[in-house]
DSSP file (Angstrom, degrees, kcal/mol; ACC not computed):
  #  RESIDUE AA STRUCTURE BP1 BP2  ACC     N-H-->O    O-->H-N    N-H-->O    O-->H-N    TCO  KAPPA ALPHA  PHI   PSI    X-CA   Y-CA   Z-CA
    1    1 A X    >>        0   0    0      0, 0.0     3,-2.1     0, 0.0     4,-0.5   0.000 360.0 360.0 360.0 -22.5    0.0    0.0    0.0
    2    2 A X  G >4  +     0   0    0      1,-0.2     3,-2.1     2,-0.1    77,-0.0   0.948 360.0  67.8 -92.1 -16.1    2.6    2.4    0.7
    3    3 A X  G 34 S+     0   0    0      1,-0.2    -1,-0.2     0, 0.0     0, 0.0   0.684  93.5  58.1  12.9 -55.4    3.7    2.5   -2.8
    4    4 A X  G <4 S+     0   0    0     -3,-2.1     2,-0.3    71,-0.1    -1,-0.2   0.516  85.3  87.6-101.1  -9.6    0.9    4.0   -3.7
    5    5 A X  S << S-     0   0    0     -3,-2.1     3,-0.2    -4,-0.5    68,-0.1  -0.476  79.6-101.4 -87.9 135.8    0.9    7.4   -1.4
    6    6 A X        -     0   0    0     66,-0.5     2,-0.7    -2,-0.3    -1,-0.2   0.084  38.8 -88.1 -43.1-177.7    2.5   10.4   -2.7
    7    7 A X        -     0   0    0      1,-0.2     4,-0.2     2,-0.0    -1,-0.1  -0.706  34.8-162.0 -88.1 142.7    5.6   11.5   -1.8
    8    8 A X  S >> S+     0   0    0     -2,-0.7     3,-2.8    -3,-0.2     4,-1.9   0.963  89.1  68.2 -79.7 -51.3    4.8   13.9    1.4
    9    9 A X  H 3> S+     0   0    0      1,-0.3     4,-0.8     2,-0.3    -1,-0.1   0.700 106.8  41.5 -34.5 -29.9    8.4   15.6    0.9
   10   10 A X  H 3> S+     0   0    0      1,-0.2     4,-0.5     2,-0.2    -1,-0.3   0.577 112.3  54.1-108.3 -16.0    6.9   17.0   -2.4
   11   11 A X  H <> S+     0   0    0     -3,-2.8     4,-1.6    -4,-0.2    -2,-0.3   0.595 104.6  48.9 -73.1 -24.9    4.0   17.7   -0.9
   12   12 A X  H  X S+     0   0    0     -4,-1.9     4,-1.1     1,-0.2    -2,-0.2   0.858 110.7  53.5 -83.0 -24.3    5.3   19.8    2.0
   13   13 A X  H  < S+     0   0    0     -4,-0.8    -1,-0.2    -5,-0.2     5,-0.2   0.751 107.5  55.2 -94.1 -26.5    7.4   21.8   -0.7
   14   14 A X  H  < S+     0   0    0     -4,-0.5     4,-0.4     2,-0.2    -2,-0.2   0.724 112.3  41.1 -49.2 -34.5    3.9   22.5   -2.7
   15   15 A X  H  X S+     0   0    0     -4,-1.6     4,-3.8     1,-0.2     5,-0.3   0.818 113.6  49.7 -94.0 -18.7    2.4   23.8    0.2
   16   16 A X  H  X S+     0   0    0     -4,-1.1     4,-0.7    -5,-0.2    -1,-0.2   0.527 118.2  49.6 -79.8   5.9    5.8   26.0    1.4
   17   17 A X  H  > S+     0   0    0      2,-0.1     4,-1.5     3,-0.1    -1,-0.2   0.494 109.4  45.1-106.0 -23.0    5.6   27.1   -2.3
   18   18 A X  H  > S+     0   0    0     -4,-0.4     4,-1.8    -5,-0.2     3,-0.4   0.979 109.9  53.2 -73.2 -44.0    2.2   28.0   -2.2
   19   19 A X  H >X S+     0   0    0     -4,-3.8     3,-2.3     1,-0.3     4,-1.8   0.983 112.6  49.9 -57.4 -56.2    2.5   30.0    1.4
   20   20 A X  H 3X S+     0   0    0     -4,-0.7     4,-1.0     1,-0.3    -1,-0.3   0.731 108.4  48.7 -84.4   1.5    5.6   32.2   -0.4
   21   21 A X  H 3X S+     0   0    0     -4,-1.5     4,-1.4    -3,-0.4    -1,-0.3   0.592 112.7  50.6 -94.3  -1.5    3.5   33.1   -3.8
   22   22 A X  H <X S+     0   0    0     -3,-2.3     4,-0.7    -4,-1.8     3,-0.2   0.912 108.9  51.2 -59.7 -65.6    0.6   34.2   -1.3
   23   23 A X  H >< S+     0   0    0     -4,-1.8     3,-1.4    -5,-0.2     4,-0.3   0.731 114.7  43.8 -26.8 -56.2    3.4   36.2    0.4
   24   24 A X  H 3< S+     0   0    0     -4,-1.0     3,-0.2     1,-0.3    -1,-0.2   0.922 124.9  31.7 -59.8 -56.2    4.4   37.9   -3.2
   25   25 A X  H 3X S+     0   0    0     -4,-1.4     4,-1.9    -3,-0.2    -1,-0.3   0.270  89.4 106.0-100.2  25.7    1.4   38.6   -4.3
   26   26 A X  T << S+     0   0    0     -3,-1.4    -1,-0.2    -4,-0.7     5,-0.1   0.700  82.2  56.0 -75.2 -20.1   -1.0   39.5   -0.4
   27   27 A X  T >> S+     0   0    0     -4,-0.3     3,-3.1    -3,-0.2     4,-2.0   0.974 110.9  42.0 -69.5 -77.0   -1.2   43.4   -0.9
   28   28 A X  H 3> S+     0   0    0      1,-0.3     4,-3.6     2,-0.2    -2,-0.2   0.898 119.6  44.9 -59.8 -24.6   -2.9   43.1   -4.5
   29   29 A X  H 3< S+     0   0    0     -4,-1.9    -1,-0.3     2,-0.2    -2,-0.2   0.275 114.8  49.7 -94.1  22.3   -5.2   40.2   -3.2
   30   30 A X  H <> S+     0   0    0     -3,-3.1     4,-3.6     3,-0.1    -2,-0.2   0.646 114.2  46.6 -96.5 -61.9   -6.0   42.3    0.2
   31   31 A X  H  X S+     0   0    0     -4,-2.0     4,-1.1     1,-0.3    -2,-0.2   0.863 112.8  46.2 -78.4 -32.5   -6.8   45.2   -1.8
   32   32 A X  H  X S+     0   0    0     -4,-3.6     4,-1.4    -5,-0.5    -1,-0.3   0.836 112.8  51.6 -66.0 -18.5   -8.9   43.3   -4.1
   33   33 A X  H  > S+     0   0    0      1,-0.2     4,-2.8     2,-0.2     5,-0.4   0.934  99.7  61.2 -60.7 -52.2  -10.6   41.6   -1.3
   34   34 A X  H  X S+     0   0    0     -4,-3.6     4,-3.0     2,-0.2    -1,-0.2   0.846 111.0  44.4 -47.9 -40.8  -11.3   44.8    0.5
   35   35 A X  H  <>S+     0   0    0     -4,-1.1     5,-0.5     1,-0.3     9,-0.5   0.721 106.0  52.9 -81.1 -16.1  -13.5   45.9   -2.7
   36   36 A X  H ><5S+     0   0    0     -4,-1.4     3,-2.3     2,-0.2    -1,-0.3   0.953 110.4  49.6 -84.6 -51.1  -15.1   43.2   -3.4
   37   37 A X  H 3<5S+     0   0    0     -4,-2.8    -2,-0.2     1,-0.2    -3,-0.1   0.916 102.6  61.8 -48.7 -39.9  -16.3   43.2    0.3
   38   38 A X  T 3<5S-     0   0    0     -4,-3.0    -1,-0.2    -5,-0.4    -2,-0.2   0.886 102.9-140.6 -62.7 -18.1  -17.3   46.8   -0.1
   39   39 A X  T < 5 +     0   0    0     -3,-2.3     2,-0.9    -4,-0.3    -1,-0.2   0.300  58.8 133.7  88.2  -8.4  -19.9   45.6   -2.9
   40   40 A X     >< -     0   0    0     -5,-0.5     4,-1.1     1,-0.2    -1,-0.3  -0.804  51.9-154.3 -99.7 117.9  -19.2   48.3   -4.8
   41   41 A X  H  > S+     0   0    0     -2,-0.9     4,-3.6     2,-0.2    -1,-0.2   0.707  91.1  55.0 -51.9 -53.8  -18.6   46.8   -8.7
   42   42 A X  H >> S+     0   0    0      1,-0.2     3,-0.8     2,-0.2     4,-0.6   0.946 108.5  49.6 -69.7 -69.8  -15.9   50.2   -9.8
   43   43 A X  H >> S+     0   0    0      1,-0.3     4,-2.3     2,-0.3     3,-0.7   0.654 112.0  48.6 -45.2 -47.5  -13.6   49.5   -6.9
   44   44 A X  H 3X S+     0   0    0     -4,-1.1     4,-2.9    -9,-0.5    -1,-0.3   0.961 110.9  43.8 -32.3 -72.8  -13.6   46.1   -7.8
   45   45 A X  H << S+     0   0    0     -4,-3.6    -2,-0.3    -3,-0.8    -1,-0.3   0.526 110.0  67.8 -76.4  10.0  -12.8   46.6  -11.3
   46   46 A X  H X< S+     0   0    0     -3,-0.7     3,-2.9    -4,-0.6     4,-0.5   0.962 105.8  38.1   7.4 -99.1  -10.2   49.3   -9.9
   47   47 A X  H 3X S+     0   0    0     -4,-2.3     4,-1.1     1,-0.4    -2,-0.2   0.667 103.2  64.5 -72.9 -16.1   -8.3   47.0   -8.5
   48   48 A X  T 3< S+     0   0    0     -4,-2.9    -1,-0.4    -5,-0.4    -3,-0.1   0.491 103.4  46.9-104.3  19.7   -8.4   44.7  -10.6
   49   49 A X  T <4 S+     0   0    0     -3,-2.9    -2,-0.2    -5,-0.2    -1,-0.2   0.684 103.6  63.3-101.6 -19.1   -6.7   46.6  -13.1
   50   50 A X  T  4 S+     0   0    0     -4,-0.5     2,-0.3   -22,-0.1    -2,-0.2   0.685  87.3  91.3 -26.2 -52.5   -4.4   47.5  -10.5
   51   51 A X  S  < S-     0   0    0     -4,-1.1     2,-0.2   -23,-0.1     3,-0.0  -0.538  72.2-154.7 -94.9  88.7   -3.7   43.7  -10.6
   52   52 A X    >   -     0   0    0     -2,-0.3     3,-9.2     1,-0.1     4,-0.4  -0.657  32.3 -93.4-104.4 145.0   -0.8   43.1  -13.3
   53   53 A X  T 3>>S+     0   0    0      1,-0.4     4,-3.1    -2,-0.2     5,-1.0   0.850 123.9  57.6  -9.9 -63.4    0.0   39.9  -15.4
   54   54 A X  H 3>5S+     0   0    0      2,-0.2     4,-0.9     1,-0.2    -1,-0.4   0.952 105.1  48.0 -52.4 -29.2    2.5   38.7  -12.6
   55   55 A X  H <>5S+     0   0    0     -3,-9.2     4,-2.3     1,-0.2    -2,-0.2   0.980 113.4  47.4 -86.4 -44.7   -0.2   38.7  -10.0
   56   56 A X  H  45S+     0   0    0     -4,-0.4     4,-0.5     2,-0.2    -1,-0.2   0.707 116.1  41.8 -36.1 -49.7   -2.8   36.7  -12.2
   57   57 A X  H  X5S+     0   0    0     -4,-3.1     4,-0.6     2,-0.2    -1,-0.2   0.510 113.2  54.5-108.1  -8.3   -0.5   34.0  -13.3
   58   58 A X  H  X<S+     0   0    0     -5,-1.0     4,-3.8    -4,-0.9    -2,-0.2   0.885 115.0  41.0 -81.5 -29.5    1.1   33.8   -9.6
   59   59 A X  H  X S+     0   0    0     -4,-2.3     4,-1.5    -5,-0.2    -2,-0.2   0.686 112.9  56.3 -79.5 -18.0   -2.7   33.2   -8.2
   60   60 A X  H  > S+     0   0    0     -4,-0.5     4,-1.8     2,-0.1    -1,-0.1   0.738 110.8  41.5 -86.5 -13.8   -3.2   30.9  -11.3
   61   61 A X  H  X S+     0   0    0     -4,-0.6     4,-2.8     2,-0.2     5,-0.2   0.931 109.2  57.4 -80.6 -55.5    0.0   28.6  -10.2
   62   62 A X  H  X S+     0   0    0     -4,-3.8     4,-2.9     2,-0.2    -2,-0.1   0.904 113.6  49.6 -35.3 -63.6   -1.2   28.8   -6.1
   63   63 A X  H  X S+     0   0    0     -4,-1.5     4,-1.9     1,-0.3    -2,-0.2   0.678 107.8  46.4 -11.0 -87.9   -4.4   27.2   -8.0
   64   64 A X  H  X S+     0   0    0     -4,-1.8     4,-0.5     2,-0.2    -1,-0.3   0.818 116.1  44.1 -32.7 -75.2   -2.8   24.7   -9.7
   65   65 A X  H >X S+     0   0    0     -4,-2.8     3,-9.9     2,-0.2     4,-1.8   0.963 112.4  52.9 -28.0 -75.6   -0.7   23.5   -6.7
   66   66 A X  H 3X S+     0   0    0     -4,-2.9     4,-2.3     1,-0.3     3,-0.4   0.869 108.5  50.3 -27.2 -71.6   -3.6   23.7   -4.3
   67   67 A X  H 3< S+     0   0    0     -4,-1.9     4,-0.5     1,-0.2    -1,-0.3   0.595 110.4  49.6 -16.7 -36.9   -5.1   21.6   -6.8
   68   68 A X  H << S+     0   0    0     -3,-9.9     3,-0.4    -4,-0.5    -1,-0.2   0.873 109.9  51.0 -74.8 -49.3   -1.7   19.2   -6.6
   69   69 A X  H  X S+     0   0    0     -4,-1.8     4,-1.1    -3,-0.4     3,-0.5   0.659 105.2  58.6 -88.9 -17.3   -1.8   18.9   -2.9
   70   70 A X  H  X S+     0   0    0     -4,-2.3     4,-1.2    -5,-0.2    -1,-0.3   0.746 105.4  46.4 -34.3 -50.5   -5.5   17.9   -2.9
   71   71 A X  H  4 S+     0   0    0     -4,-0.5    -2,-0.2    -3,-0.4    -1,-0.2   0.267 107.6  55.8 -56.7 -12.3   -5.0   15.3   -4.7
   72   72 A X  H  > S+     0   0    0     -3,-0.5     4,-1.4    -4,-0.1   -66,-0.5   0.768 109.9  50.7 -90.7 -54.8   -1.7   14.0   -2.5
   73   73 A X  H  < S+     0   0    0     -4,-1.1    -2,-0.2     1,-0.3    -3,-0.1   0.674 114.3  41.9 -94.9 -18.5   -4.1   14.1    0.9
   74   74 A X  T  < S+     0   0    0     -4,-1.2     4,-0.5     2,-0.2    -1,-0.3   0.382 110.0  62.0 -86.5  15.2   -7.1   11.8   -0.9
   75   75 A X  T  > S+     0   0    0     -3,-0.5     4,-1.4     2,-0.1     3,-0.3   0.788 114.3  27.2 -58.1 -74.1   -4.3    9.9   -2.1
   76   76 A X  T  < S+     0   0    0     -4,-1.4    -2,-0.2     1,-0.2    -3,-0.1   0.387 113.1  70.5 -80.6   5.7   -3.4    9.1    1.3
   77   77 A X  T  > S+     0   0    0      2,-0.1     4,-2.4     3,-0.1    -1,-0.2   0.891  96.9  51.2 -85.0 -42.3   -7.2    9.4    2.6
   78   78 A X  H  > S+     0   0    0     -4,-0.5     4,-1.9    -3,-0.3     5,-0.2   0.899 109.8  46.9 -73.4 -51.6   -8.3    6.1    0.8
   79   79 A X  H  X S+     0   0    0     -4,-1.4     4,-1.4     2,-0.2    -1,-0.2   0.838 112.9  52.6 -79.5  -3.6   -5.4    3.9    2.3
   80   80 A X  H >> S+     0   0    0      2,-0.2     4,-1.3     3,-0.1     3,-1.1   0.836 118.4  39.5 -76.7 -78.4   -6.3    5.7    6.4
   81   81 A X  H 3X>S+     0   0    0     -4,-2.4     4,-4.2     1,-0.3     5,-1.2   0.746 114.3  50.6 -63.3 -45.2  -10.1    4.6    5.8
   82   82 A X  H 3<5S+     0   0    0     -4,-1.9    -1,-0.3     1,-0.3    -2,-0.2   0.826 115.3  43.3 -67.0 -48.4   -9.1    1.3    4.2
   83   83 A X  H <<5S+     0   0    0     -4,-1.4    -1,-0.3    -3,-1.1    -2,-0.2   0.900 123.1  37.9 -42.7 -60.1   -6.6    0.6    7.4
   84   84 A X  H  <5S-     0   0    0     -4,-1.3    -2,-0.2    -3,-0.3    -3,-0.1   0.950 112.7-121.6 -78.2 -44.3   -9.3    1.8   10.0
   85   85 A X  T  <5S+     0   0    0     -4,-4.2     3,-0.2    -5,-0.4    -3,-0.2   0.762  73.1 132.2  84.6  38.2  -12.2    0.3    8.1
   86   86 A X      < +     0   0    0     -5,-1.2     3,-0.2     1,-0.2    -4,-0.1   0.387  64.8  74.1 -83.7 -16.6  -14.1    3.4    7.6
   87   87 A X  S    S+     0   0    0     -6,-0.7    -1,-0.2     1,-0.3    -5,-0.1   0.722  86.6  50.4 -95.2  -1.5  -14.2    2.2    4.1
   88   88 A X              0   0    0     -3,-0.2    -1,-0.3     1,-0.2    -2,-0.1   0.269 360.0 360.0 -82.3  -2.8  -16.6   -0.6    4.1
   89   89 A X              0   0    0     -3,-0.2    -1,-0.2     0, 0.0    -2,-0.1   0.645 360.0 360.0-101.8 360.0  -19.2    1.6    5.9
Protein backbone atom coordinates (compact mmCIF):
# COMPACT_ATOMS: atom_id res chain seq x y z
CA UNK A 1 0.00 0.00 0.00
CA UNK A 2 2.65 2.39 0.68
CA UNK A 3 3.67 2.52 -2.84
CA UNK A 4 0.93 3.97 -3.72
CA UNK A 5 0.90 7.42 -1.42
CA UNK A 6 2.54 10.36 -2.69
CA UNK A 7 5.61 11.52 -1.77
CA UNK A 8 4.85 13.87 1.38
CA UNK A 9 8.37 15.57 0.90
CA UNK A 10 6.87 17.03 -2.37
CA UNK A 11 3.96 17.70 -0.92
CA UNK A 12 5.33 19.76 1.96
CA UNK A 13 7.42 21.79 -0.66
CA UNK A 14 3.88 22.45 -2.68
CA UNK A 15 2.39 23.83 0.22
CA UNK A 16 5.79 26.03 1.43
CA UNK A 17 5.59 27.14 -2.32
CA UNK A 18 2.17 27.97 -2.23
CA UNK A 19 2.49 30.00 1.36
CA UNK A 20 5.55 32.19 -0.41
CA UNK A 21 3.53 33.15 -3.77
CA UNK A 22 0.61 34.22 -1.27
CA UNK A 23 3.39 36.18 0.44
CA UNK A 24 4.45 37.90 -3.17
CA UNK A 25 1.37 38.61 -4.31
CA UNK A 26 -1.00 39.47 -0.42
CA UNK A 27 -1.20 43.37 -0.87
CA UNK A 28 -2.92 43.06 -4.49
CA UNK A 29 -5.18 40.20 -3.17
CA UNK A 30 -5.95 42.32 0.24
CA UNK A 31 -6.76 45.16 -1.77
CA UNK A 32 -8.87 43.30 -4.10
CA UNK A 33 -10.57 41.60 -1.28
CA UNK A 34 -11.34 44.83 0.51
CA UNK A 35 -13.49 45.86 -2.73
CA UNK A 36 -15.13 43.20 -3.38
CA UNK A 37 -16.32 43.25 0.31
CA UNK A 38 -17.28 46.84 -0.08
CA UNK A 39 -19.90 45.55 -2.93
CA UNK A 40 -19.15 48.30 -4.85
CA UNK A 41 -18.55 46.82 -8.72
CA UNK A 42 -15.91 50.20 -9.84
CA UNK A 43 -13.64 49.50 -6.87
CA UNK A 44 -13.55 46.13 -7.82
CA UNK A 45 -12.80 46.62 -11.33
CA UNK A 46 -10.24 49.26 -9.92
CA UNK A 47 -8.33 46.96 -8.53
CA UNK A 48 -8.39 44.68 -10.57
CA UNK A 49 -6.74 46.59 -13.12
CA UNK A 50 -4.38 47.54 -10.53
CA UNK A 51 -3.74 43.69 -10.65
CA UNK A 52 -0.81 43.09 -13.26
CA UNK A 53 0.02 39.86 -15.41
CA UNK A 54 2.46 38.71 -12.62
CA UNK A 55 -0.16 38.73 -9.98
CA UNK A 56 -2.83 36.68 -12.18
CA UNK A 57 -0.51 33.99 -13.34
CA UNK A 58 1.09 33.81 -9.61
CA UNK A 59 -2.67 33.23 -8.20
CA UNK A 60 -3.20 30.86 -11.31
CA UNK A 61 0.00 28.62 -10.18
CA UNK A 62 -1.19 28.84 -6.14
CA UNK A 63 -4.44 27.19 -7.99
CA UNK A 64 -2.84 24.70 -9.74
CA UNK A 65 -0.67 23.51 -6.65
CA UNK A 66 -3.64 23.69 -4.29
CA UNK A 67 -5.08 21.64 -6.81
CA UNK A 68 -1.73 19.17 -6.62
CA UNK A 69 -1.84 18.87 -2.86
CA UNK A 70 -5.49 17.89 -2.86
CA UNK A 71 -5.02 15.29 -4.74
CA UNK A 72 -1.69 14.03 -2.47
CA UNK A 73 -4.11 14.06 0.93
CA UNK A 74 -7.11 11.77 -0.86
CA UNK A 75 -4.34 9.94 -2.11
CA UNK A 76 -3.42 9.13 1.34
CA UNK A 77 -7.16 9.43 2.61
CA UNK A 78 -8.32 6.13 0.77
CA UNK A 79 -5.41 3.95 2.25
CA UNK A 80 -6.34 5.72 6.37
CA UNK A 81 -10.11 4.64 5.80
CA UNK A 82 -9.13 1.35 4.19
CA UNK A 83 -6.64 0.57 7.35
CA UNK A 84 -9.33 1.80 10.05
CA UNK A 85 -12.17 0.30 8.08
CA UNK A 86 -14.12 3.39 7.58
CA UNK A 87 -14.20 2.19 4.10
CA UNK A 88 -16.60 -0.63 4.14
CA UNK A 89 -19.16 1.56 5.94
Amino acid sequence: MKNNLPDLEDTNYKIIQVNALLSYVSNDLVDLSNAVESGNKDDVTIQASYMDDRTFLTCRTVLDLIGEIQKDVEACIIPIDEVSGRADN
